[in-house]
PLY file of the C-alpha trace (Angstrom):
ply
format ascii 1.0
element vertex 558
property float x
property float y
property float z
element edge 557
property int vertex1
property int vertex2
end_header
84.81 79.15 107.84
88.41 79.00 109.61
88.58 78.95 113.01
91.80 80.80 114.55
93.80 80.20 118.27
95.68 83.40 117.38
96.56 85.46 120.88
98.13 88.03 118.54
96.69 89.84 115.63
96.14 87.19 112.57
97.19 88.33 109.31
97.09 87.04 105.57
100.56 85.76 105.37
99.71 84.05 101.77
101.24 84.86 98.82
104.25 86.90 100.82
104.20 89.09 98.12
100.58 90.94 97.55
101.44 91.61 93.59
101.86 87.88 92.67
98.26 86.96 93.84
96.96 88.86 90.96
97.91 86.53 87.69
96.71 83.70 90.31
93.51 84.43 90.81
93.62 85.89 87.47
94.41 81.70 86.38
91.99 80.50 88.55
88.99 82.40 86.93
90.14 81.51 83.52
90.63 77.76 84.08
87.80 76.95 86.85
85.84 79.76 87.27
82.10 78.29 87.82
83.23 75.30 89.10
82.99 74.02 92.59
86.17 74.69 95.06
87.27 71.24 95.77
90.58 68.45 95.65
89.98 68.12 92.46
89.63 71.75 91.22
92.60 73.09 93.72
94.62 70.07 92.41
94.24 70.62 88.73
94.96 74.52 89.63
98.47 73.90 90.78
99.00 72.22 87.83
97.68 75.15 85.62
100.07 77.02 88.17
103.15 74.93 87.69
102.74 75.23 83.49
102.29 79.00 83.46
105.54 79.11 85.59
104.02 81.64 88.15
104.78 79.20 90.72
107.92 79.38 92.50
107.78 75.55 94.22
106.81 72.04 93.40
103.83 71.40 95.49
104.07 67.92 94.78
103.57 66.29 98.15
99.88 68.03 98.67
98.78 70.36 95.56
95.39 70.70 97.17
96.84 72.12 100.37
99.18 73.94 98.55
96.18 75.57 95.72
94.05 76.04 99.23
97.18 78.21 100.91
97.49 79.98 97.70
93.23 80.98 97.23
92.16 80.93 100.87
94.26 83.23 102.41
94.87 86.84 101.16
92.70 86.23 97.61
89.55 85.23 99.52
90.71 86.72 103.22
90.54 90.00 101.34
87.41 89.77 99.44
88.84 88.98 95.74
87.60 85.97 95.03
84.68 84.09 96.14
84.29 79.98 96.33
80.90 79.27 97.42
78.73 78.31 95.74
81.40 78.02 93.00
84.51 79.78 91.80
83.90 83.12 90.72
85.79 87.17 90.43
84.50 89.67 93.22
83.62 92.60 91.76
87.09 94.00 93.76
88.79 91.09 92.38
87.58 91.98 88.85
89.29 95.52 89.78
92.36 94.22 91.02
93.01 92.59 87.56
92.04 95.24 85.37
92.95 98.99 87.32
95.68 100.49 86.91
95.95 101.45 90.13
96.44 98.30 92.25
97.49 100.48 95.41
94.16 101.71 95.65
92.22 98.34 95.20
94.30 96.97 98.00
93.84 99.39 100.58
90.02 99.49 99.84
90.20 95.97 100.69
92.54 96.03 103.41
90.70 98.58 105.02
87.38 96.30 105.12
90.21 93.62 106.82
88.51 92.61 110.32
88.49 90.80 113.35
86.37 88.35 114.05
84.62 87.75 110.36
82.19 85.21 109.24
85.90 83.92 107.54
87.89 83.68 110.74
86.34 82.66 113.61
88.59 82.55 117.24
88.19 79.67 119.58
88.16 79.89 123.42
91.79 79.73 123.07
92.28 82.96 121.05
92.59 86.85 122.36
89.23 88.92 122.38
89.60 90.76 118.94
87.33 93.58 117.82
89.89 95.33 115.73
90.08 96.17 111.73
94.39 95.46 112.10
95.32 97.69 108.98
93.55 100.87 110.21
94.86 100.80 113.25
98.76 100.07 112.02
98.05 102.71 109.77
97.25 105.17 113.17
100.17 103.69 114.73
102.87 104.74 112.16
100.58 108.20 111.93
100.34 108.21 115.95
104.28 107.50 116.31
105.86 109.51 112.91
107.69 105.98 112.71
107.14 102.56 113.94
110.13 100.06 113.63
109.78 96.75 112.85
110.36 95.10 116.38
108.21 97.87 117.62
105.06 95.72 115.33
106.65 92.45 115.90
106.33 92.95 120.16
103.48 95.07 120.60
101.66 96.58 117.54
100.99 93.26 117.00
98.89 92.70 120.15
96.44 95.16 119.23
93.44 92.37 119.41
91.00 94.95 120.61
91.05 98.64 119.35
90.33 99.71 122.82
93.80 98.97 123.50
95.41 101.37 121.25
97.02 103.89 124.26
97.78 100.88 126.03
99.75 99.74 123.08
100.99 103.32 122.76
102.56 103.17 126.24
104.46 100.19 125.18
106.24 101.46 122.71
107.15 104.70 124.53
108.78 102.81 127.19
110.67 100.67 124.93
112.33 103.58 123.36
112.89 105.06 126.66
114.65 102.43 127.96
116.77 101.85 124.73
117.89 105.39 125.59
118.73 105.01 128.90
119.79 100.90 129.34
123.61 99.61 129.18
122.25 96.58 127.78
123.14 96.19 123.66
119.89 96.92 121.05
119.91 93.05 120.71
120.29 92.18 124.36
117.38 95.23 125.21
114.69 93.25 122.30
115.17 90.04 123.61
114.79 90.58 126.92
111.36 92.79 125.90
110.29 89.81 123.11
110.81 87.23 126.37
108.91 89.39 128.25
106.27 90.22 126.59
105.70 86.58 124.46
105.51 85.10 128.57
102.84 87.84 129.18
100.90 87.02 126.39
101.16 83.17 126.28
101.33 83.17 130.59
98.13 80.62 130.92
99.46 78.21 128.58
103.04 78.04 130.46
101.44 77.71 133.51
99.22 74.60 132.36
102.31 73.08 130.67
100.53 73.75 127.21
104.30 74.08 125.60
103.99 71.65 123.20
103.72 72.97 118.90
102.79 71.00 116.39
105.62 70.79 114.79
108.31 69.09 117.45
108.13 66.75 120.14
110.39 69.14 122.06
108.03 71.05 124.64
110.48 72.88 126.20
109.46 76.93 127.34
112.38 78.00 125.16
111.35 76.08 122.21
107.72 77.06 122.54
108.92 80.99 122.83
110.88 80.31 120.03
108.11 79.39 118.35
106.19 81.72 118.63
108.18 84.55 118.12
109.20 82.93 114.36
105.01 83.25 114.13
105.44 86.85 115.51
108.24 87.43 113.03
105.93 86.40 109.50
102.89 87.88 110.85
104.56 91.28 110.94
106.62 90.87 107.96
104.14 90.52 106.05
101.90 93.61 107.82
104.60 95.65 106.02
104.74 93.90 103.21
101.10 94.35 102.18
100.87 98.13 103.80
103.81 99.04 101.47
101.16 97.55 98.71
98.50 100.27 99.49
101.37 102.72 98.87
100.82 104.70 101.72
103.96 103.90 103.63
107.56 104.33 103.13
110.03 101.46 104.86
113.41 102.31 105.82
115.56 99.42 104.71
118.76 100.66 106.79
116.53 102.24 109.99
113.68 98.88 109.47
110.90 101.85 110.13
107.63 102.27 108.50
106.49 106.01 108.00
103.89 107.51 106.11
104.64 108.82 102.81
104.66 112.75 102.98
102.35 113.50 100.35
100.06 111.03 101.70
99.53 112.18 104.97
96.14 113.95 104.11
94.82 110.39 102.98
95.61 108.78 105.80
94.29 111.17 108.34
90.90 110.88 105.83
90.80 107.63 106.65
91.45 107.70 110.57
88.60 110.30 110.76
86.24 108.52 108.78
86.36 104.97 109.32
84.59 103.24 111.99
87.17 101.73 114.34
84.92 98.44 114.85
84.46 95.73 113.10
80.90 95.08 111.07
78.64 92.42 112.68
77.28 90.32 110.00
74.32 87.99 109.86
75.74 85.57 107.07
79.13 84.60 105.46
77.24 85.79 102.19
76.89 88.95 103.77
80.49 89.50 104.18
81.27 88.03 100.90
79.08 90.87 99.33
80.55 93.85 101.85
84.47 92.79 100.75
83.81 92.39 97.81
82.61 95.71 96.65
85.11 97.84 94.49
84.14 100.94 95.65
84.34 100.99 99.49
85.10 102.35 101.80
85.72 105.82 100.60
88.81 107.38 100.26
90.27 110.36 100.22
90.88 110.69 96.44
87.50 109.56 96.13
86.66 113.56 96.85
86.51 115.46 93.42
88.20 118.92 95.53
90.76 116.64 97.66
91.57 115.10 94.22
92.02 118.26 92.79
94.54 119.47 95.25
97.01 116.56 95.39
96.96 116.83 91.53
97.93 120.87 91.90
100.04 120.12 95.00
102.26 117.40 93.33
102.14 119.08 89.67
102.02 122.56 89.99
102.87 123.37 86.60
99.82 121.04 84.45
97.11 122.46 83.21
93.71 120.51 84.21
90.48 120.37 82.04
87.88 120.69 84.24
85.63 118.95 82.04
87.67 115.28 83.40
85.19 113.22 85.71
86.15 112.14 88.78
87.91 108.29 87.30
89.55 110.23 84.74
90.83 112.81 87.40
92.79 109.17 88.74
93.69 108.26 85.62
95.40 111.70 85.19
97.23 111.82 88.26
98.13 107.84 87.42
99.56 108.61 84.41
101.33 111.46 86.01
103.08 109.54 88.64
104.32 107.13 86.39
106.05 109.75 84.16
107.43 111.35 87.05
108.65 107.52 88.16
109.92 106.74 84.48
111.90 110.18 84.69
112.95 109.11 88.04
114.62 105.84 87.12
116.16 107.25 83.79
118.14 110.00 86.25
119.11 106.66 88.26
120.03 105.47 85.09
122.66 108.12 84.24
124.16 108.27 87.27
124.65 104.87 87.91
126.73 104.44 84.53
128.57 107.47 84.93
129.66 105.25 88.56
128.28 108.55 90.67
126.55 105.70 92.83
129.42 103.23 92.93
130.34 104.25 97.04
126.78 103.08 97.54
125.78 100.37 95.47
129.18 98.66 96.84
128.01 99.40 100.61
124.76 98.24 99.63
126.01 94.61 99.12
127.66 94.81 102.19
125.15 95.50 104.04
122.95 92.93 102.57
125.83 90.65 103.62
125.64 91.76 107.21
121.96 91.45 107.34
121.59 94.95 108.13
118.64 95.84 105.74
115.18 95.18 105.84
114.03 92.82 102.93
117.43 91.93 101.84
115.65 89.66 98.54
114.20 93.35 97.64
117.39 95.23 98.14
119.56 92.42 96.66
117.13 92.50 93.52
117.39 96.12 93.27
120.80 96.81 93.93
121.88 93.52 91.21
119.98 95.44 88.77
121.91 98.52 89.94
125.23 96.57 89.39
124.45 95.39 85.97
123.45 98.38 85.24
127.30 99.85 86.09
128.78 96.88 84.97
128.69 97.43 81.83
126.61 98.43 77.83
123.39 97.02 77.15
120.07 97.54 78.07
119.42 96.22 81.52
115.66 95.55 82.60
114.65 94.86 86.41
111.50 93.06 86.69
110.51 94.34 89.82
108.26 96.72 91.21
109.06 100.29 91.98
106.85 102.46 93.68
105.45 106.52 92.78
109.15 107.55 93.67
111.14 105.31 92.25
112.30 103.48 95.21
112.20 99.12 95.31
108.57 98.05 96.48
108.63 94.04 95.45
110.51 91.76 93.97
109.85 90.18 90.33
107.12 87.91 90.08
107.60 84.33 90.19
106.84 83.74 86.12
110.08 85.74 84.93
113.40 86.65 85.98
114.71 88.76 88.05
116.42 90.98 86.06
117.15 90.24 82.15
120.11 92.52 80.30
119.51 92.84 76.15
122.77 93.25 74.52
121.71 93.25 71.24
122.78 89.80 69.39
122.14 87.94 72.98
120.80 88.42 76.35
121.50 87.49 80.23
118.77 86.70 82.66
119.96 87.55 86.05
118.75 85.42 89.21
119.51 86.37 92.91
117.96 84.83 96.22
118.74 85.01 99.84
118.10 81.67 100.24
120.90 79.24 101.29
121.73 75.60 101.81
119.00 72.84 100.74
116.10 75.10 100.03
118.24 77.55 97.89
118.28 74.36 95.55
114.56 73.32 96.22
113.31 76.76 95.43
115.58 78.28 93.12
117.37 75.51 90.52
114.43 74.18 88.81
112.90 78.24 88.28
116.48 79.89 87.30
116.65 77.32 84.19
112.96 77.67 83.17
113.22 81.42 82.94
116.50 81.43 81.09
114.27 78.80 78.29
111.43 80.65 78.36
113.95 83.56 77.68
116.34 82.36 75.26
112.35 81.57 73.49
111.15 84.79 73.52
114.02 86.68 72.25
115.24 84.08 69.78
118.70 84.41 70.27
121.35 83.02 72.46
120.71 83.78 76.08
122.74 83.02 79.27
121.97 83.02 83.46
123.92 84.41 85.93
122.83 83.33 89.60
123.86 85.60 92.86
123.22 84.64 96.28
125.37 85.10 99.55
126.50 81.55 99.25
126.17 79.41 96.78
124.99 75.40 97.43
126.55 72.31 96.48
123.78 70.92 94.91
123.43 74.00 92.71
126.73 74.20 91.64
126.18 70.56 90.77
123.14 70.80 89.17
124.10 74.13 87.11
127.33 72.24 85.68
125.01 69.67 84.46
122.72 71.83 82.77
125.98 72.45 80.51
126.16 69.24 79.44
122.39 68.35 78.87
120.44 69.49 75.71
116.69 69.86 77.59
113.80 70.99 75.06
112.14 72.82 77.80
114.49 74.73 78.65
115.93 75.71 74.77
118.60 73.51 74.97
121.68 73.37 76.76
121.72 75.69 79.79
124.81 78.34 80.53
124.05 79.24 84.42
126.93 80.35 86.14
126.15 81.10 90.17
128.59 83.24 91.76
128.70 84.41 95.54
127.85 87.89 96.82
131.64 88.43 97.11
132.79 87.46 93.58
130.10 89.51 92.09
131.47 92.71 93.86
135.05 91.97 92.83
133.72 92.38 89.15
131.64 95.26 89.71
134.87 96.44 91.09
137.11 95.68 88.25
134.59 97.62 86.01
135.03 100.70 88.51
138.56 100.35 87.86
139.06 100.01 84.38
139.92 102.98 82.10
137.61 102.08 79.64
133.88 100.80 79.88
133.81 97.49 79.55
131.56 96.07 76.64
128.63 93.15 75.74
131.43 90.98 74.26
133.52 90.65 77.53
130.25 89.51 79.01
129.44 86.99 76.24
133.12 85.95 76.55
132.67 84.92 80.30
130.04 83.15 79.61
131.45 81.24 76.76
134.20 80.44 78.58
131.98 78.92 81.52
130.85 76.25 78.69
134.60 75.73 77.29
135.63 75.04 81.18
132.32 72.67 81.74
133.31 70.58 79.31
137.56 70.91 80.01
136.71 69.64 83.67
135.07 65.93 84.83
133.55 67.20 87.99
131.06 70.69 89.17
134.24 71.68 91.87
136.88 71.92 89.49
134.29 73.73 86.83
132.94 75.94 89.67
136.94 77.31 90.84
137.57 77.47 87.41
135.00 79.99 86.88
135.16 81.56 89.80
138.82 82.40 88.88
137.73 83.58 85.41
135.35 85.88 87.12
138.03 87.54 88.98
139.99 88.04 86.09
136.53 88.69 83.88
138.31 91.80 81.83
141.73 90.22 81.17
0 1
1 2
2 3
3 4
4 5
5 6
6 7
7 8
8 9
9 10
10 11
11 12
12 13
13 14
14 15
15 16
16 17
17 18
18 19
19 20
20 21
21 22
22 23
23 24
24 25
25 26
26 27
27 28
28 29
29 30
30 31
31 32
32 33
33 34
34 35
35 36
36 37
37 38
38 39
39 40
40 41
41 42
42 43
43 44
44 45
45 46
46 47
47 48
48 49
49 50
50 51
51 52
52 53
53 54
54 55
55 56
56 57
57 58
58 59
59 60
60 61
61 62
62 63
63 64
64 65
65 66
66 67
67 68
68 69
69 70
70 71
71 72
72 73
73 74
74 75
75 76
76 77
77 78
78 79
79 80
80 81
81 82
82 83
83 84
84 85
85 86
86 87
87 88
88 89
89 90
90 91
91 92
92 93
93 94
94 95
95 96
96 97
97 98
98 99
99 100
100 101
101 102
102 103
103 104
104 105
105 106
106 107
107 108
108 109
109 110
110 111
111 112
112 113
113 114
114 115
115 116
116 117
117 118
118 119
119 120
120 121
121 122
122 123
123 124
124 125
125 126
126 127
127 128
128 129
129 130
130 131
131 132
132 133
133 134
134 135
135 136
136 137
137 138
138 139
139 140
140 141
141 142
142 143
143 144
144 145
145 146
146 147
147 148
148 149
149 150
150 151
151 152
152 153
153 154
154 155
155 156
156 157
157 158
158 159
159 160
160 161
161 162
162 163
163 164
164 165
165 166
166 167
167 168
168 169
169 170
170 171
171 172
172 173
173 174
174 175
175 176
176 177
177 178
178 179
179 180
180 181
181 182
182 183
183 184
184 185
185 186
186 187
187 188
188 189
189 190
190 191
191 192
192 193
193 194
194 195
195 196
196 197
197 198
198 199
199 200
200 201
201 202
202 203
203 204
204 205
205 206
206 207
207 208
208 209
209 210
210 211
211 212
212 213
213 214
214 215
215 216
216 217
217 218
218 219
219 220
220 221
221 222
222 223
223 224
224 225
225 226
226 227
227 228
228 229
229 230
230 231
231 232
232 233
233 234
234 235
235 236
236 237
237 238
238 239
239 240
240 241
241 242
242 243
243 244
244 245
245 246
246 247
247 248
248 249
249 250
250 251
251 252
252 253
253 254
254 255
255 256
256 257
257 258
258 259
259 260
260 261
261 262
262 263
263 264
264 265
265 266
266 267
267 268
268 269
269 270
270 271
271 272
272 273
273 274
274 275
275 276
276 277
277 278
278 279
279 280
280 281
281 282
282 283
283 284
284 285
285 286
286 287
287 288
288 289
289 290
290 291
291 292
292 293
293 294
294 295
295 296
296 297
297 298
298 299
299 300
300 301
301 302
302 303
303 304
304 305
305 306
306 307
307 308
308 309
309 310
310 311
311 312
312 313
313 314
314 315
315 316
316 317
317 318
318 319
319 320
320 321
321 322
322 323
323 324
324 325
325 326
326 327
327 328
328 329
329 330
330 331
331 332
332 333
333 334
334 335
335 336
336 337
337 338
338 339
339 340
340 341
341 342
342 343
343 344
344 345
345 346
346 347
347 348
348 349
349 350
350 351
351 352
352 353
353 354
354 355
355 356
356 357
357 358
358 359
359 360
360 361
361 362
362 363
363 364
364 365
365 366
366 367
367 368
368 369
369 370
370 371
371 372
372 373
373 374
374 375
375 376
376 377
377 378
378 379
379 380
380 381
381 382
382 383
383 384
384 385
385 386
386 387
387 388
388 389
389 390
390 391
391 392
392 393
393 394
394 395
395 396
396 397
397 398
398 399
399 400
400 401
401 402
402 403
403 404
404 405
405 406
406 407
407 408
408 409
409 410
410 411
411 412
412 413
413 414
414 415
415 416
416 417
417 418
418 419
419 420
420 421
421 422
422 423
423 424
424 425
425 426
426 427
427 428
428 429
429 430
430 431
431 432
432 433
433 434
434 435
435 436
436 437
437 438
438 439
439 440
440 441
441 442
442 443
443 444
444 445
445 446
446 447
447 448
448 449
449 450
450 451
451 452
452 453
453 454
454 455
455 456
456 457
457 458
458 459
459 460
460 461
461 462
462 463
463 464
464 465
465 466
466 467
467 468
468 469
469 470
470 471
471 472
472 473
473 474
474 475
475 476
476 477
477 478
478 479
479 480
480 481
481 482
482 483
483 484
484 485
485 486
486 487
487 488
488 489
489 490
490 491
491 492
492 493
493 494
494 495
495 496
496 497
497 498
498 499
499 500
500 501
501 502
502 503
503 504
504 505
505 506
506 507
507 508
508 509
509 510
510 511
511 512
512 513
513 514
514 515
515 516
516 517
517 518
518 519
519 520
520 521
521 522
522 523
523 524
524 525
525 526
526 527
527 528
528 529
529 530
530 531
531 532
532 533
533 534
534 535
535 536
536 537
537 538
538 539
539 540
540 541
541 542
542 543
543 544
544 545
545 546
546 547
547 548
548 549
549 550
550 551
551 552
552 553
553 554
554 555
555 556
556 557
């Protein structure tokens, strides 16, 4: 049992991403499952972890902490696994690694999310909570229409106790009020609200002198708000990260809203009417084990045979329906359904990105991931790469990420593959791109980037190459890239051709492709490359290789 200080809502901020817990605990079973949950176990799973290259990260310093943040938050928190009395599947946990419809198994889990739980217990210290959070950020985006994203950060994310819903409400509406009405900037308006409303919430603490985190010696009131707004910040992201996962709501990359999908209002306003706003009182931890981790609760709206009927006839008019199909079979219909109408989707993206139709906004799209306008920029950088490469030029370009019912980005690759990889027939290009920047862009993203290109240049049996995109590129990748040509590593299928080029480069040769008056083919892309080894090995040092290339990517189709 954890024991939580939280004065805001507490949410499962482990793995960031809810789609990459699934080969994890999916690991776990295979290797441990029956054995106790203990240093050694959780240290021999990172290992398993690190060799099946799901693992974005070292975890060297603590791989039991780091296999504990990993299990114990969302996998358990959610009721997908189970560690006592050893390591075992839920039966939800069995369903998240075997249905095809993931969305579903996550918000059946989500929605049996409470506050307080046998799992998290608050101490004196924490707010009064009687709240199941998802349900009610599901009523607030329904309540509102939309709910932006400092609109959860400040005060959605207060909602400790249900009973405070209007309350919360009235927040809101006078926030937007007064960003109608104030001279103050957007930016001037939210801090002087996040200020106000972090000093409200943390007021006993600052008057005891209780300023001091655990991570500084510095117990300044600024640092402390500072703090805790950073806490605000990764509790909310990833609220929206996981509600996207239940596909029920839409985010607004450019606006940072969440909405509720059209054609999903129906299920959500199922789910408001039938679900009991409190939280379950529970005798035992076993008890609550058993309640989460049943695959078929609480009910949902689809769950009706009729209701399931009529989204299938509202969305697809024009199939015919045997009315023989059971009610599973029903979903699987409509599953296989959306995913045609996805796959048709993304082919009509397809065409019009290489006939350039979507040049305009595949440009401004990098631009605004540059100015840190968009919401997720890793996502939208992802996406919008694979939309480049797409454009760019031939071949058969592959992004590993997830899309949702509509087509739109909904997470980004998982950590055992890259990002993107582009099949050009006699050889192929994985495609890396992070957000990430100084030291950690190195710490996180070096060691990966070459183990996917190996485990790629493996699988296809042919001569594969990287190319790495980030806003700015590091030093010490730069470095260790140019090394890579040089060095003939097993693991990684020999000597390594990564070339990492900045935002800015990248969308001078997207450009130049735009420009040309023919379409540029696979062979001026294997010829860049090739060069990037001829001018490794003309130069002593990673600067003069790195200006080198970056000049030859300028001039890429001369």
């Amino acid at each position: 049992m954890a024991t939580i200080s939280s004065r805001t809502i507490f949410i499962t901020t482990s793995p960031r991403t809810p789609a990459r817990m699934i080969p994890e605990i999916g690991l776990l079973v295979e290797h441990f499952g029956g054995q106790v949950w203990n240093v050694e176990t959780q240290t021999a799973f990172m290992q398993v972890l690190r060799d099946e290259n799901f693992f974005n990260g070292k975890g060297e310093n603590d791989p039991a902490l780091s296999a504990r943040d990993r299990i114990t938050r969302a996998p358990k928190a959610l009721g997908f696994v189970a560690l006592k009395p050893t390591i075992a599947l839920t039966p939800a946990g069995e369903c998240l690694l075997h249905s095809r419809r993931t969305d579903e198994v996550f918000l059946r889990q989500m929605l049996k999310f409470q506050l307080p739980s046998p799992f998290h217990k608050p101490t004196e210290k924490a707010a009064y909570f009687c709240v199941k959070p998802y349900l009610e950020f599901l009523r607030l985006i329904r309540t509102l229409g939309t709910l932006r994203f400092d609109e959860l950060l400040m005060f959605a994310m207060q909602l400790t106790d249900w009973h405070n819903f209007d309350r919360i409400i009235d927040k809101i509406d006078k926030y937007r009020q007064d960003i109608a009405t104030t001279e103050l900037t957007y930016r001037q308006l939210k801090s002087k609200y996040l200020y106000q409303e972090l000093t409200t919430i943390f007021a006993d603490r600052i008057e005891r002198g209780e300023t001091k985190t655990r991570e500084t010696n510095d117990n300044s009131l600024q640092k402390f708000l500072q703090t805790q707004a950073n806490n605000l910040h990764d509790y909310a992201d990833a609220t929206v990260r996981y509600l996207r996962a239940t596909g029920l709501v839409n985010v607004s990359h450019i606006g940072h809203t969440l909405s509720i999908v059209p054609e999903k209002l129906k299920d959500v306003d199922y789910l408001l009417e039938t679900i009991d706003r409190n939280p379950i009182l529970f005798n035992t931890e076993q008890e609550y084990i058993e309640y989460l981790g049943n695959a078929t609760t609480p009910q949902l709206y689809t769950d009706n045979r009729t209701a399931l009927l009529d989204k299938l006839h509202s969305e697809f008019p024009s199939i015919a329906i045997d009315k023989e199909l059971n009610i599973e079979q029903l979903k699987d219909l409509f599953a296989d359904l959306l995913e045609q109408r996805k796959s048709e989707t993304l082919r009509e993206q397809v065409r019009q990105i290489k006939d350039y139709r979507l040049y305009d906004e595949i440009q401004n799209t990098f631009k605004q991931i540059e100015r840190g306008e968009l919401y997720d920029a890793p996502l939208m950088l992802e996406w919008n790469t694979w939309r480049a490469m797409t454009m760019l030029d031939g071949g058969n370009i592959i992004a590993n990420l997830n899309f949702d019912d509509y087509g739109q980005p909904l997470s980004t690759a998982q950590g055992n593959m890259s990002d993107i990889v582009c099949d050009y027939g006699d050889f192929s290009v994985s495609v890396e791109v992070t957000m990430a920047s100084g030291q950690r862009q190195y710490e996180t993203e070096s060691e990966p980037v070459s183990r996917h290109l190996g485990k790629l240049k493996k699988t296809t049996n042919k001569p594969a190459y990287c190319l790495f995109v980030a806003p700015i590129i590091n030093e010490a990748c730069i470095a260790h890239f140019y090394t890579l040509h040089h060095l003939s590593v097993a693991y990684y299928g020999g000597k390594s051709i990564i070339i990492p080029l900045p935002i800015s480069i990248f969308k001078k040769m997207v450009e130049d492709s735009y420009k040309a008056t023919y379409t540029p083919n696979p062979q001026q892309v294997k010829r860049f490359f090739e060069q990037s080894k001829i001018l490794a090995d003309k130069f002593n040092n990673e600067k003069e290789w790195y200006s080198a290339i970056i000049e030859a990517a300028i001039n890429w189709l001369e």
